[in-house]
N, C-alpha and C positions, 0 to 999 in steps of 0.2 A: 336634367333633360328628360322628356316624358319617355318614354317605351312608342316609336312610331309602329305602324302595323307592319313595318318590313323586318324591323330586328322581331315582333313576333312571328310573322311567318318563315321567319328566320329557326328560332326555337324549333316550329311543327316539324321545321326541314328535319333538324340535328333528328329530332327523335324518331322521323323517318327512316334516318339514314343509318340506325342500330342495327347492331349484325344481323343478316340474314338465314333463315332457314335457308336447306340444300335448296328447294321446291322456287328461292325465288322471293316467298312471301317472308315481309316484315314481322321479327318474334314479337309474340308478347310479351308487353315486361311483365316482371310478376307483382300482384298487384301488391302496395301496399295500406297498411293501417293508419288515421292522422297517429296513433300513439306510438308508432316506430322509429327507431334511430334514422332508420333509411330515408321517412318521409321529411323529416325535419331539416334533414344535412339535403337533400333534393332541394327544399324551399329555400332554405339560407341559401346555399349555390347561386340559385337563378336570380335571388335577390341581389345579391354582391355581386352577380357578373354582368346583371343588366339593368339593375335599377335606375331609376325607378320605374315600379311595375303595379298591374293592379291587380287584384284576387281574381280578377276574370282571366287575365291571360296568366294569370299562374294558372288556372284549373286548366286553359288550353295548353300549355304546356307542360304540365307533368302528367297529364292522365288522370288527378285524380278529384272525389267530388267536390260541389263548392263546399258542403257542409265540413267535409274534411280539410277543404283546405279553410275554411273562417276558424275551424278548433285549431289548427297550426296555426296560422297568424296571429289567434288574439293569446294563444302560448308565448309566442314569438314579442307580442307587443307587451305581455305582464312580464316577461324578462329584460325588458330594453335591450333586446337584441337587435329590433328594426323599430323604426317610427313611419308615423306617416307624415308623407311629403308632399301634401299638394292633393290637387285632385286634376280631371282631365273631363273635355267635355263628353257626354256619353249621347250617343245616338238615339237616344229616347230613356225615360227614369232618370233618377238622380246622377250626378255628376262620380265618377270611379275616382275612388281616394288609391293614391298611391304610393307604395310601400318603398320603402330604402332601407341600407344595414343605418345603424346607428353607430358613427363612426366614435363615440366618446363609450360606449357601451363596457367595451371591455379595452384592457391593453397587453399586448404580448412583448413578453422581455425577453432576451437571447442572446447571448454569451458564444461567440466563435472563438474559442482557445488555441492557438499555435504555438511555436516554438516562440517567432520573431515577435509576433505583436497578440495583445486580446482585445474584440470587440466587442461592447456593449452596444446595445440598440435596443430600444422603448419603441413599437407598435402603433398607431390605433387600432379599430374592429376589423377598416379594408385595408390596412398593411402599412398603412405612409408612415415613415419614419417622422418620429413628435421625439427623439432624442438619439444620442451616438454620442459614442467617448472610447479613444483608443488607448488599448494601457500597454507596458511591457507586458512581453510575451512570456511562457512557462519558463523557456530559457533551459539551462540544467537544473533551476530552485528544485528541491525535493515538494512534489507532488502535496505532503500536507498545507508546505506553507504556499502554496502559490493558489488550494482551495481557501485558506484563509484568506489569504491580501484579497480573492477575488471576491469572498462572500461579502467582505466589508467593503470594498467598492461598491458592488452591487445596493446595498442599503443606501451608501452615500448617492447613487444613480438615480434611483427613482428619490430620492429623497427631493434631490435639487432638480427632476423634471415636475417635479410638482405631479407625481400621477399618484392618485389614493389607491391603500393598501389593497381598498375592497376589488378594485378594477382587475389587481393580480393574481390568477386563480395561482400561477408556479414561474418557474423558468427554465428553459430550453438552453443545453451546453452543447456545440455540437465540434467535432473536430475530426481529421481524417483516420481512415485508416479501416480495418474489418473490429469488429465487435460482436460480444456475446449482450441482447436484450434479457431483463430480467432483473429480479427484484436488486441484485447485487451489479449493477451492468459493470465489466469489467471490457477494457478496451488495450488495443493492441496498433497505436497509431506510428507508422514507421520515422514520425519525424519527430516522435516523445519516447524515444524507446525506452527510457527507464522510468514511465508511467504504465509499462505490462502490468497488465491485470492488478491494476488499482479499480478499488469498488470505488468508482467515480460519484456514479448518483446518491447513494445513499451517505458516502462521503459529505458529497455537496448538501444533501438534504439535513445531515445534520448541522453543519455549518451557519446556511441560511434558515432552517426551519421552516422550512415550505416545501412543499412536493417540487420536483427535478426530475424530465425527460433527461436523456441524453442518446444523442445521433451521431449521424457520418454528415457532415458537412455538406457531401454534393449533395445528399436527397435533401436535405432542408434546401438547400438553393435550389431545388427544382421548386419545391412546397412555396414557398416563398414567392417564387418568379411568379408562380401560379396562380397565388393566392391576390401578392397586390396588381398584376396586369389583370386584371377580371376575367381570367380566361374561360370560358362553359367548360361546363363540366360534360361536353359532348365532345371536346376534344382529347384526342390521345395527344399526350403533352413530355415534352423532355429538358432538363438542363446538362449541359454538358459543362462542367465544371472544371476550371485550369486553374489549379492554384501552385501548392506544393509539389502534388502530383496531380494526376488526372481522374477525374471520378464525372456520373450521371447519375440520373434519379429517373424517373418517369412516374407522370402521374396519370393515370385512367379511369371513369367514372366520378371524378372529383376526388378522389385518394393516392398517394404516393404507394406503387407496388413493393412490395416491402420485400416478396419470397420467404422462405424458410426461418431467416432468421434477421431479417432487415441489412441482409447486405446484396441485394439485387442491382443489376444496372454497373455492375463495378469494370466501366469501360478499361478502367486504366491499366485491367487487366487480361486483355482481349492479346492474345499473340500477335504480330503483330511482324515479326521477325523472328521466324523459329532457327535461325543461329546467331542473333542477337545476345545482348548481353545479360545475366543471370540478375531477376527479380528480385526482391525481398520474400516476395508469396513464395519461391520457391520453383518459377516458368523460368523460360528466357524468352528474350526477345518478346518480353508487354509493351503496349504502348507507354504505359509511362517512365520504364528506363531507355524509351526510343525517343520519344518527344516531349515530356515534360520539362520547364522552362531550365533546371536546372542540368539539365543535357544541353542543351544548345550553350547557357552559360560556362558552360565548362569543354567545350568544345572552341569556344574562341577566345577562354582564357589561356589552350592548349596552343594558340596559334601567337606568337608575340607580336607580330607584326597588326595582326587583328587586335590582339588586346591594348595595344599601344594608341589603336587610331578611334578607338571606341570610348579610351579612358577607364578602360574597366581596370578593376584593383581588387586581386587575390583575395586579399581581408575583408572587402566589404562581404555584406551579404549579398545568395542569389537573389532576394526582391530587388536589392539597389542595383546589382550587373544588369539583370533581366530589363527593368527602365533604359537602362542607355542602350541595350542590347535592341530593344523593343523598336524606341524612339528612331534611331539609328535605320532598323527594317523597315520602317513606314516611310523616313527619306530616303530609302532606296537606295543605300550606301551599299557596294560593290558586296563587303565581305559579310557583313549584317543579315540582308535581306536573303538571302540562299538560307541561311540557315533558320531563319522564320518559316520562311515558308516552306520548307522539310518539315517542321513542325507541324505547320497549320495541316499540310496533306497527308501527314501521319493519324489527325485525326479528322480530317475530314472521310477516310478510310474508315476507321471506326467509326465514326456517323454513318455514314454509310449501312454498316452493319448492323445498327442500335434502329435505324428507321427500316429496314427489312426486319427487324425480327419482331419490332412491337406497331408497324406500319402506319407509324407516327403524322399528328398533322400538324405538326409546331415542334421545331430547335430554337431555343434560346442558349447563348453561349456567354459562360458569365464566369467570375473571379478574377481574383486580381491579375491571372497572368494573361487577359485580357485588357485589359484596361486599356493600356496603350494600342498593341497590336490588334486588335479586335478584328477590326477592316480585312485583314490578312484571313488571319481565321474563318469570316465568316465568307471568304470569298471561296475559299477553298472546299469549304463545306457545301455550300449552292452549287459548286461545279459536281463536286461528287454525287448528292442527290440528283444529278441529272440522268445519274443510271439507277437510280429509284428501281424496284423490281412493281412497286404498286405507281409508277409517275404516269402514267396515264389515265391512272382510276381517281386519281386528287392530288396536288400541289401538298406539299411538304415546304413551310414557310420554315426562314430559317432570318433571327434578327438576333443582333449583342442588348445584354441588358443595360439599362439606364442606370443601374448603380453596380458594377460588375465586382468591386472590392469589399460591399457590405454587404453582397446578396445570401452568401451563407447565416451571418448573424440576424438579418431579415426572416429569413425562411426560417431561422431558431424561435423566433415569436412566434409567426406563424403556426409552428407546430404546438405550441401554444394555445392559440385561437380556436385551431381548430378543434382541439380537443372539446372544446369548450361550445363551439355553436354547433359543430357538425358533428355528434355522439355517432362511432360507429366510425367515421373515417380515418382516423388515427388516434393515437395512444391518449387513455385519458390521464389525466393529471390529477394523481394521487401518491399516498407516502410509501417508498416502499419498504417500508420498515414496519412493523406490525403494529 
């Protein structure tokens, strides 16, 4: 569909609407180079978030010249990063060719590792899933062999999606918990604990022989949400992630805020109840020993009359209680539903607090421990932004995602991708080994 002149005057809005000096007046951006990481990851953005577009209104919407922007595009076009799509009639001179990502271009691969389950997911350029395959999870296997079974899965993955080597710059691992970045990344995921400070990536790197990110789960599901819903990169953008525990990401300027050491946004760790029960981290009373699924699941495991009329069963896992648990709250079963929705306003609370501090203008709410319950969650959330500290100055939109179970291993491609089209907005994909 062409770029009408409203999603452009759309664009002039957004860049309007960039934070302002004390005085009032609109800053200047600063300007950039066609030969800069900033200009290029700028042009791919507005390409993937609204294409198809033409070099005219790319130069009105980024600022910068046409000559700079025709040396970006035909960069852009000798990589097969974007193609041209058509053209549109022009109000005098020749007709405007118009640009789109090229969605065969490249493909991101991404690997979400848990205890219970692992997921594979194959990419294209704007995000759509072109493959998925669920395997057993890490389980207690010792940490070598479960990067073995995965590295040869992985080969077997792309093998049988039919995606060429060349397409693969690496692969993205991402799974919960705080982490140290860095050549050796060792991680410290509370629901792998005897994976402490295993050198994951260069583990993995050796294994598969190819360069390997590795991340926190929610911020790839934010990267991800972000990246395949075409959101502008003019929006302050957020995932609020329920899975194991509770984790967010936020992405601003088109980039995932990382902080210090890429553990920023860590909602799940926000107090929450300070005579609540003692974290992992070392707090009490986080939101995630107050509402994460396996609090409410063990809460009505504690009740036998609930857990009788629910079907719930000691031995299974929390994914399989949290389903009937889930299911159960959405019909509105008596003993079910109170305890969802303690949940859902536990973090609706923490939303709360994650859209006043980064004065967000989009929540997406995703992972598996929505899936079911979602409606719950996101109603609880909308009420809470109703006390917004910014709800008068803009609407804070708040929707569940369309894939809420694969959105972490989505967003592991993603990180991916973007290393690759948008140099400068996240980690590039190289060996870190010497």
């Amino acid at each position: 569909m062409c770029v009408t002149g409203t999603i452009l005057s759309g664009f002039i809005q957004a860049l309007r609407n960039l934070p302002s000096a004390a005085g009032g007046e609109t800053m200047a951006r600063p300007q950039a180079t066609p030969e800069s990481p900033g200009s290029r990851a700028l042009v791919v953005d507005l390409i993937r978030s609204a294409g198809p577009i033409s070099r005219t209104e790319l130069t009105t919407a980024t600022g910068l010249t046409q000559p700079a922007i025709s040396l970006i595009v035909r960069k852009l076009l000798d990589d097969e990063v974007i193609v041209e799509a058509g053209t549109v009639p022009s109000t005098g001179g020749k007709p405007r060719r118009l640009l789109d990502i090229n969605r065969r271009a490249r493909h991101g691969v991404g690997v979400q590792l848990g205890f219970e389950s692992v997921t594979l997911v194959a990419t294209d350029t704007n995000g759509g899933v072109v493959a998925r395959e669920r395997l057993p999870g890490a389980g207690t296997d010792a940490p070598a062999d479960v990067i073995t079974r995965l590295s040869q899965a992985l080969h077997r993955f792309m093998s049988t999606a039919d995606i060429p080597a060349t397409s693969v710059a690496g692969v993205a691992v991402v799974l919960p918990g705080p982490m140290r970045s860095g050549p050796g990344t060792t991680i410290e995921a509370p629901t792998l604990p005897h994976w402490r400070d295993v050198s994951l990536r260069s583990e993995f790197e050796t294994a598969l022989r190819m360069p390997v990110l590795v991340d926190n789960d929610a911020s790839a599901a934010a990267l991800g949400e972000f990246w395949s819903r075409g959101v502008s990169r003019y929006r302050t953008f957020a995932c609020i992630y329920i899975g194991s525990g509770i984790g967010a990401g936020v992405v601003s300027d088109g980039a995932l805020f990382r902080g210090a050491s890429s553990n920023a946004a860590e909602l799940g760790h926000i107090t929450v109840d300070p005579r609540g029960p003692e974290c992992f981290c070392g707090n009490s009373g986080c939101l995630e020993v107050v509402a994460a699924p396996r609090v409410a699941v063990a809460l009505a495991l504690a009740d036998a009359e609930t857990a009788r009329s629910l079907d719930l069963d000691p031995q299974a896992t929390v994914a399989q209680n949290w389903e009937l648990l889930s299911r159960a709250a959405v019909e509105q079963h008596p003993a079910a539903a109170p305890l969802v929705i303690e949940s859902g306003r536990a973090v609706a609370g923490a939303a709360l607090t994650l859209t006043n501090l980064f004065d967000l203008d989009e929540i997406v709410l995703s992972g598996p421990g929505v899936a079911t319950a979602g409606s719950i969650y996101v109603r609880e959330v909308r009420a809470a932004l109703g006390r917004a500290f910014a709800r008068k100055a803009h609407p804070t939109t708040v929707e569940l995602s369309i894939n809420p179970t694969d959105s972490a291993a989505i967003g592991a491609a993603a990180l991916t991708l973007q290393g690759q089209l948008t140099p400068g907005h996240g980690p590039a994909l190289a060996f870190a080994g010497p």
